[in-house]
N, C-alpha and C positions, 0 to 999 in steps of 0.2 A: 764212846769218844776215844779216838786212837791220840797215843802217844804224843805223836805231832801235834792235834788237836789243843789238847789238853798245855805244849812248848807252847803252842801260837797265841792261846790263852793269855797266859804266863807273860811272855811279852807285850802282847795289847795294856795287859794292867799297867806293867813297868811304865809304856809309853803314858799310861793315862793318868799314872806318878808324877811323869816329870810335866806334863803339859799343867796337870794342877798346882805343881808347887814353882811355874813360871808363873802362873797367874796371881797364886799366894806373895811373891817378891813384888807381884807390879801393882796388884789392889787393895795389899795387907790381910785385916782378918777380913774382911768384909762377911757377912750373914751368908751372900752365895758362894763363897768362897766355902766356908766351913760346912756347908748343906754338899758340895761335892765332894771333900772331904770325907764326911761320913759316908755317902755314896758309895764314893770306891772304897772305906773300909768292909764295907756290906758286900761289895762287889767281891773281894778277895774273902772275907768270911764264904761266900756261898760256893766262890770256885773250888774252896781247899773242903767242902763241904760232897760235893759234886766229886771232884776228884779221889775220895777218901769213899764213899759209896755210891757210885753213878744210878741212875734208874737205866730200866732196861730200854736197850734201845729198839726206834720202831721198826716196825717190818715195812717193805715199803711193797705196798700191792704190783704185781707185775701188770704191766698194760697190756689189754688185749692188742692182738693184730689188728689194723688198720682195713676198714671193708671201703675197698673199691669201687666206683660206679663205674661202667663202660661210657664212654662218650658218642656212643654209638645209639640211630636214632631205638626208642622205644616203641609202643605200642600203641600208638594212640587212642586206640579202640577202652583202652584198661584207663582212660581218661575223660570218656565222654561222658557228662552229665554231672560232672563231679564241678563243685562249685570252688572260684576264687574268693576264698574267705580271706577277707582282713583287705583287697584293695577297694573294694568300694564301688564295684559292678557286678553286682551279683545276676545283674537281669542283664546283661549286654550279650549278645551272640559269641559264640565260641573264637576266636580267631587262628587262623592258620599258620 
């Protein structure tokens, strides 16, 4: 997690501060009031947790190239006799 990451963090919680303790002035203690509460204390225990010794980060597999088909006609011959499985004619004559 780069620097920034780690400010943008930082900030989200702040917001999720003030949007809790708007809630906390408009509903009092209320039970879900004090369940987000401990939430975002949990939340900022694990970010300053995270930020104090990150796990490694992952590698992200390269994607192969992308394989092309021509749109150009094919061989038909490399198709005869070969069945359409899954429409539901298996016995119907070939069509053109």
């Amino acid at each position: 997690m780069t620097r920034s990451d780690i400010a943008e963090l930082r900030y989200a919680v702040g917001q999720l501060r003030q949007s809790i303790g708007a809630l906390r002035s408009n509903y009092g203690d209320a039970a879900t009031i004090r369940r987000l509460e401990n939430d975002l204390e949990r939340l900022v225990i694990d970010a300053e947790d995270f930020e104090q010794a990150p796990p490694p980060e992952l590698t992200v597999p390269r994607r192969s190239e992308p394989i092309y088909v021509p749109d150009s006609k094919s061989d038909e011959a490399a198709w005869m006799g070969a069945q359409d499985e899954g429409l539901g004619f298996h016995s119907r004559p070939r069509t053109k």
